[in-house]
Kinemage of the C-alpha trace (Angstrom):
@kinemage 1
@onewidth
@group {chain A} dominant
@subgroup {mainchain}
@vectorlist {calphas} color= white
{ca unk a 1} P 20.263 -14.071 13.403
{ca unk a 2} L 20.393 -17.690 12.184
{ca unk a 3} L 17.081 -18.346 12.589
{ca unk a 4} L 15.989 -15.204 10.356
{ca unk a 5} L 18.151 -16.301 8.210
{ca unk a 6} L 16.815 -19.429 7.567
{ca unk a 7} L 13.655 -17.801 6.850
{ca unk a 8} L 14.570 -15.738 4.325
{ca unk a 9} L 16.382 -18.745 2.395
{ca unk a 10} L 13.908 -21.353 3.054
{ca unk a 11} L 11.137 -18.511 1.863
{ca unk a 12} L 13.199 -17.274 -0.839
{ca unk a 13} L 13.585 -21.014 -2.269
{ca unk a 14} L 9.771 -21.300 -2.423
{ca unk a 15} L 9.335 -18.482 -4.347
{ca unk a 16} L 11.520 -19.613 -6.836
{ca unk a 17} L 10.221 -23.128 -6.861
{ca unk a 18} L 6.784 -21.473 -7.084
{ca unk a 19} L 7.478 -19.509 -10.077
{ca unk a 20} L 9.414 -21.804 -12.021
{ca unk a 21} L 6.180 -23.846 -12.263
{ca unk a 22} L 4.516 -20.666 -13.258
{ca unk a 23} L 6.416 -20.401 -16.358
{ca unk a 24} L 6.065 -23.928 -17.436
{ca unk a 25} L 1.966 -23.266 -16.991
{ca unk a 26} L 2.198 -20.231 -18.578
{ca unk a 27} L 3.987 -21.296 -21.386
{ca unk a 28} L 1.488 -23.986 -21.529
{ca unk a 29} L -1.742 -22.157 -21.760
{ca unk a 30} L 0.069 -18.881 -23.557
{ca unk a 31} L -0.989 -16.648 -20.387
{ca unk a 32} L 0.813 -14.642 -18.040
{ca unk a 33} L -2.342 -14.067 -16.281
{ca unk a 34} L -1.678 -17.790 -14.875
{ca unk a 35} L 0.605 -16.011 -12.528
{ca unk a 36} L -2.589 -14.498 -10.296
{ca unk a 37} L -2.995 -17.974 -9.154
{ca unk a 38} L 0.669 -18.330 -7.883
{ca unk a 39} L 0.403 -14.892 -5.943
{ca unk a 40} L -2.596 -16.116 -3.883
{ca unk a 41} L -0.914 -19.458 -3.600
{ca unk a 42} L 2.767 -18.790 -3.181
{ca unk a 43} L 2.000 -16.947 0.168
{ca unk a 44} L 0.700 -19.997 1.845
{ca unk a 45} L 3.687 -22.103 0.867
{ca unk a 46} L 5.954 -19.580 1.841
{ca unk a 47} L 3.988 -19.534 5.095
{ca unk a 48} L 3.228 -23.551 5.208
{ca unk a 49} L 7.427 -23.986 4.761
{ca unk a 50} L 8.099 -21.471 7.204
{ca unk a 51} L 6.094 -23.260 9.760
{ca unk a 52} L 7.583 -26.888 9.292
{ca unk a 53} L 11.095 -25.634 9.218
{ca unk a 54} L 10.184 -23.842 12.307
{ca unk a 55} L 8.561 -26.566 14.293
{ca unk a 56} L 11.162 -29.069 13.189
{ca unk a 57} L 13.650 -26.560 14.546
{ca unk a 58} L 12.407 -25.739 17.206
{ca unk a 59} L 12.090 -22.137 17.455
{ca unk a 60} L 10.008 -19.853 18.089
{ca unk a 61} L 6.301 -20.891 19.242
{ca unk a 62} L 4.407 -23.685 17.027
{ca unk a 63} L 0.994 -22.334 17.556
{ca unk a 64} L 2.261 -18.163 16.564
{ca unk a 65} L 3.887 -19.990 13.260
{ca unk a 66} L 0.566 -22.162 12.507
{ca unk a 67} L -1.605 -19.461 12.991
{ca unk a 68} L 0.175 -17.593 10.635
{ca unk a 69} L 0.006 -20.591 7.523
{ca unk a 70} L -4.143 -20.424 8.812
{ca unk a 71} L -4.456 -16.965 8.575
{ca unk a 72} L -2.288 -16.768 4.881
{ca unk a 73} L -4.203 -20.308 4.220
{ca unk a 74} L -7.385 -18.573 4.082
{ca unk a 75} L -6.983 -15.454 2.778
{ca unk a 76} L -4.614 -16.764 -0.090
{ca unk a 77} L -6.083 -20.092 -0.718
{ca unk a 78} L -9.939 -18.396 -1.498
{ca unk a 79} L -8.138 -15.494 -3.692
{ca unk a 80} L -6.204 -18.063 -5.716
{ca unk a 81} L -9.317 -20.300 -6.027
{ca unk a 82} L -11.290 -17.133 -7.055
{ca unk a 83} L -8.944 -15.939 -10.139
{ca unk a 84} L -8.166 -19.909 -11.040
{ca unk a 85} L -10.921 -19.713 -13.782
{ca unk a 86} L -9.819 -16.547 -15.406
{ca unk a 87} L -6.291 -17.304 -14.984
{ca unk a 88} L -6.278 -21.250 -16.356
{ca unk a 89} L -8.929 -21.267 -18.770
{ca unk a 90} L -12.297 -20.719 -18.634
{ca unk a 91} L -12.026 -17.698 -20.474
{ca unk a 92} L -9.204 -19.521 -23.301
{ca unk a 93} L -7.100 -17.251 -25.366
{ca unk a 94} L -8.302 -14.198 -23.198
{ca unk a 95} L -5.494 -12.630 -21.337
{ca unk a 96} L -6.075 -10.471 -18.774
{ca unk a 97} L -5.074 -6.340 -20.338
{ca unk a 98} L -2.957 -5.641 -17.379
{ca unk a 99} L -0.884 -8.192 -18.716
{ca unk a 100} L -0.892 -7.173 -22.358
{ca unk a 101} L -0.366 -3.905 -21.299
{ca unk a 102} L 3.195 -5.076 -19.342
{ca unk a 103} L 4.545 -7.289 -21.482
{ca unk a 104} L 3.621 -5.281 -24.931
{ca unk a 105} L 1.807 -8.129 -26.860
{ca unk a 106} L 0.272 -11.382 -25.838
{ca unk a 107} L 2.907 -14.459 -24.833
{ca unk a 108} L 2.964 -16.225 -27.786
{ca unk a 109} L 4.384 -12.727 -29.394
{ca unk a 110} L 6.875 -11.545 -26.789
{ca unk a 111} L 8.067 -14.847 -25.504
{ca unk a 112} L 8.176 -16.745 -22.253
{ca unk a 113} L 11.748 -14.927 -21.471
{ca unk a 114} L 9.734 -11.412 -21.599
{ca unk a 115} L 7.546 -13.039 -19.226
{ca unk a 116} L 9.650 -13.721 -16.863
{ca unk a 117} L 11.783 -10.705 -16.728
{ca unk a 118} L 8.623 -8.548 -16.735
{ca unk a 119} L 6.061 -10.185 -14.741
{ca unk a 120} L 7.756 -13.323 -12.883
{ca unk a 121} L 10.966 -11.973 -12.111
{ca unk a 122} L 9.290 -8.883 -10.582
{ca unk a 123} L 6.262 -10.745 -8.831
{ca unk a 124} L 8.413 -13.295 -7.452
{ca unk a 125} L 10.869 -10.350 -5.901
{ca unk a 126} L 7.515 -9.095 -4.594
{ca unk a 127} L 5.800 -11.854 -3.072
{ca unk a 128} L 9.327 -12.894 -1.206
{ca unk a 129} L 9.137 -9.570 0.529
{ca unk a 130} L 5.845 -9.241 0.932
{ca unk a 131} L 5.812 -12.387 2.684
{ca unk a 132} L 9.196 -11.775 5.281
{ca unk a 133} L 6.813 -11.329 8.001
{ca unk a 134} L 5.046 -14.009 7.602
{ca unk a 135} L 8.006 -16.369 7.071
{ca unk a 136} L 10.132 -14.683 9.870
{ca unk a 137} L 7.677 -14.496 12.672
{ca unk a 138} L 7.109 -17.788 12.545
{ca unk a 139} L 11.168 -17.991 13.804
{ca unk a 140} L 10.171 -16.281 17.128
{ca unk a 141} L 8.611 -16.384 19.987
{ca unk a 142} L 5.471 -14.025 20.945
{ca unk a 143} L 6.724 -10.933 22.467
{ca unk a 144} L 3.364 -8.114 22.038
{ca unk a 145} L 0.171 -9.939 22.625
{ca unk a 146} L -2.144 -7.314 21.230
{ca unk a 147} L -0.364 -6.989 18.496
{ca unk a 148} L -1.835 -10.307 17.756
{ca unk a 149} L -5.319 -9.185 18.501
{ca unk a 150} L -5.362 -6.114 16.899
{ca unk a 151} L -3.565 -8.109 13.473
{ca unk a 152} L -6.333 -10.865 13.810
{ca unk a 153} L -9.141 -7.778 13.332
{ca unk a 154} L -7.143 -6.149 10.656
{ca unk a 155} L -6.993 -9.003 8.565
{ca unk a 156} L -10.581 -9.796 9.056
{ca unk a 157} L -11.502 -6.602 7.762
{ca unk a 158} L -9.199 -6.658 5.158
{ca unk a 159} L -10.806 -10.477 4.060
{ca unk a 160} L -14.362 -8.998 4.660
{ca unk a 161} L -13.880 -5.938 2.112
{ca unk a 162} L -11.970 -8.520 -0.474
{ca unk a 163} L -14.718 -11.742 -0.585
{ca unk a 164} L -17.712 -9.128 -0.074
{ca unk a 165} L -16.419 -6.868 -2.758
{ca unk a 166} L -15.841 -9.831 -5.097
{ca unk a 167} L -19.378 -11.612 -4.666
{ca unk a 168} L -20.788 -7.899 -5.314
{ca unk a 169} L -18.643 -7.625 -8.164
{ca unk a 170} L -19.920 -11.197 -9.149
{ca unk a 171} L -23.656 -10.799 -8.675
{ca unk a 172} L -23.680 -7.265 -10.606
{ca unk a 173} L -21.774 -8.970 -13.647
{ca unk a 174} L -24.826 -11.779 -13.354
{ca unk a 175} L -26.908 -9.455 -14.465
{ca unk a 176} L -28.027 -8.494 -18.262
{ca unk a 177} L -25.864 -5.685 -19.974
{ca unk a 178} L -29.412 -4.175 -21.100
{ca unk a 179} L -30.294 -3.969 -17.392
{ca unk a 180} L -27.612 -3.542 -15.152
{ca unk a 181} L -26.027 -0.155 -14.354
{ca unk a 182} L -23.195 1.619 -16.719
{ca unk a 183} L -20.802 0.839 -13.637
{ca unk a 184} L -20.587 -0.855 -9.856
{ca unk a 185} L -21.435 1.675 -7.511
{ca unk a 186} L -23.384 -0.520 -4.984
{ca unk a 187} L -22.072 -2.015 -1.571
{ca unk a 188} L -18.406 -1.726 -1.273
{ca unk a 189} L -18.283 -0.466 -4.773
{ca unk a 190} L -20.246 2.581 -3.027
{ca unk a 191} L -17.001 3.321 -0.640
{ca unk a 192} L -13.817 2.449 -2.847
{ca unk a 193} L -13.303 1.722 -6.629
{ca unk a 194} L -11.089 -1.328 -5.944
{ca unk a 195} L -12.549 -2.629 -2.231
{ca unk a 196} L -10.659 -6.236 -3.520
{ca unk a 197} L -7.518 -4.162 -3.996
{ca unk a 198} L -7.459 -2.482 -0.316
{ca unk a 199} L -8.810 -5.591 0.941
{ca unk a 200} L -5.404 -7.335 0.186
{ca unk a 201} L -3.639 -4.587 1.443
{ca unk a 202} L -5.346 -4.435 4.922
{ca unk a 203} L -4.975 -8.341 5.518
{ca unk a 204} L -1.073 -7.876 4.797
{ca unk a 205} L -1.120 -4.983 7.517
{ca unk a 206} L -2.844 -7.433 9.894
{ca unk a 207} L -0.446 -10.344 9.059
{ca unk a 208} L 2.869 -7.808 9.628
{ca unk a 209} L 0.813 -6.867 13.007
{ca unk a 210} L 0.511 -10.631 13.859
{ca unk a 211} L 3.842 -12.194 12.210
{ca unk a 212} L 5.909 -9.132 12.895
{ca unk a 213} L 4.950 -6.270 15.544
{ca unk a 214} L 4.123 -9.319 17.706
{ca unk a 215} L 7.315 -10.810 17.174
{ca unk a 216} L 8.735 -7.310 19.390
{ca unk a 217} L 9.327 -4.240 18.106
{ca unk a 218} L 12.682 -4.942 16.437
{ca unk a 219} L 11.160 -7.745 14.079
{ca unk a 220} L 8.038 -5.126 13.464
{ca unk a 221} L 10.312 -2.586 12.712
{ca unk a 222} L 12.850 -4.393 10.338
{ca unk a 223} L 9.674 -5.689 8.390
{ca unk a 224} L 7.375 -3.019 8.475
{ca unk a 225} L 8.084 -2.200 4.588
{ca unk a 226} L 6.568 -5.158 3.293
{ca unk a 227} L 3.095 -4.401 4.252
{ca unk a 228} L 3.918 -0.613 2.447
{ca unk a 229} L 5.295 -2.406 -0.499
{ca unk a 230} L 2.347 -4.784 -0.410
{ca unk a 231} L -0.033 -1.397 -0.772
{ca unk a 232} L 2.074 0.634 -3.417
{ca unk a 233} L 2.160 -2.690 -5.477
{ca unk a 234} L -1.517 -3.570 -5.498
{ca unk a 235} L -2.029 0.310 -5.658
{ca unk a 236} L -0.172 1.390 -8.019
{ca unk a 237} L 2.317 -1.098 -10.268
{ca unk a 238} L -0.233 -3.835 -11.051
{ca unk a 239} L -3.753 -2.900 -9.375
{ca unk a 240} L -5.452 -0.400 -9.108
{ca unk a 241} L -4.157 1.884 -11.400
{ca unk a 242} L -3.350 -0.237 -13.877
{ca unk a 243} L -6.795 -1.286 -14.072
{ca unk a 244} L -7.922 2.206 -14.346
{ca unk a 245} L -5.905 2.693 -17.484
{ca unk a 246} L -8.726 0.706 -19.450
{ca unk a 247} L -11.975 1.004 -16.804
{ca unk a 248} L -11.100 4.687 -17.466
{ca unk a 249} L -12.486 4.173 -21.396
{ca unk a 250} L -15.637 2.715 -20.495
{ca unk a 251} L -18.996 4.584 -20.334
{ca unk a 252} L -19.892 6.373 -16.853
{ca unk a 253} L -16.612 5.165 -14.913
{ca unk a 254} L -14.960 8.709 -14.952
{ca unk a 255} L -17.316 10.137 -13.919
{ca unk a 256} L -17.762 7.301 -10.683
{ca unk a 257} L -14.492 7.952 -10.305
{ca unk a 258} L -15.178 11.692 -9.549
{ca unk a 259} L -16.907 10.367 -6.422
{ca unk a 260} L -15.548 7.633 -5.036
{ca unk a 261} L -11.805 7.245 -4.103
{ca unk a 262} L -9.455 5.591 -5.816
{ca unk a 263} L -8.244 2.973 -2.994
{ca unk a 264} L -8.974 3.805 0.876
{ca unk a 265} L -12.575 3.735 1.484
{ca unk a 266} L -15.078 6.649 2.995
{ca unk a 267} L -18.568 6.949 3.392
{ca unk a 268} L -20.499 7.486 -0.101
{ca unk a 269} L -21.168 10.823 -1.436
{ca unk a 270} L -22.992 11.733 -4.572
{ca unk a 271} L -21.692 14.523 -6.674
């Protein structure tokens, strides 16, 4: 019980840490959308922290807890280097509409205290939870060894449909408005509106699967609801659906939403 414990403090105390810098940069650049960095990046210094204070102590086994902070490292280092140019800059005095849309008016309007009660203060709650089995399988020793196997494969496919959908995404936007298509409906874009979206949500069931099934079925169990929450957040509180809200308004989307599904992928189908 100690041991978890630890965890959850040591994790917690990241977050914080993590978020506290948030607000300075967002403050700094007036843009909450900075915050899309610090969700990608957060993760692997929850997991990175969990790891040290884990080897140092002496529990659980080094190699389960530093395959963990690789698996995280990967997935959340490439996503955070991905948004970093929409989130610190490139794009200046852009926000990103989901975040409009939240806070009711750009940051220099609402203030960095609306900011932080609206998107920080809930983000932060989520990525702390999100990340328990991550931070608390790296306490314990390995108990299911498929479980790690069968994590390991869901978290590749999850990073295959998340890189893949965003170098899609990347090379259609490349492309001339006079001569692209009205909307995305190629590749991944073919199977799910928001491949990125379940992407993320499949390598969180793989790291649960890894961090906590494997961990025996009373760790799995006590942290199975952070891989849900992980999928009802990116799903429906500040994903997918938020998105949708403005995607919705633009020509020909409604009516690609009419044939392919909003999050979990199947085969294309043409009305």
């Amino acid at each position: 019980m100690d041991n978890v414990l630890v965890a959850l403090g040591a994790s917690l105390l990241t977050v914080v840490v993590g978020m506290g810098v948030t607000a300075v940069r967002i403050r700094q650049l007036d843009k909450a959308a900075v915050v899309d960095v610090t969700w990608g990046a957060g993760f692997v210094l929850v997991a990175l922290v969990a790891a040290v204070v884990a080897t140092l102590s002496d529990e659980g086994d080094a190699w389960h807890a530093w395959l963990l902070v690789g698996l995280v490292a990967v997935w959340g280092g490439r996503l955070a280097w991905h948004v970093r140019g929409r989130a610190l800059g490139d794009h200046a005095g852009k926000e990103d509409p989901r975040y409009t849309e939240m806070l009711g008016g750009p940051v220099s309007e609402v203030g960095i205290g609306t900011v932080v009660r609206r998107v920080l203060l809930v983000q932060g709650t989520a990525q702390w939870f999100i990340a328990i089995p991550v931070a608390v399988g790296a306490f314990f020793t390995v108990d299911l060894w498929p479980a790690v196997v069968v994590g390991v494969v869901v978290w590749g496919v999850g990073l295959f449909f998340e890189t893949v959908g965003d170098r899609q995404l990347a090379a259609y936007k490349q492309i001339p408005k006079d001569q692209r298509p009205q909307v995305m409906e190629t590749g991944l874009w073919a199977w799910t509106r928001h491949p990125n979206y379940f992407g993320d949500a499949a390598v969180w069931w793989g790291l649960w699967l890894v961090g906590g099934l494997a961990s025996g079925w009373v760790v799995g169990l006590a942290t199975v609801l952070s891989p849900i929450a992980m999928t009802l957040f990116i799903r429906n509180v500040t994903g997918a659906k938020l998105l949708e809200k403005t995607m919705m308004k633009r020509p020909g989307f409604p009516e690609y939403a009419e044939r392919v599904p909003l999050f979990f992928p199947r085969p294309p189908r043409r009305a």
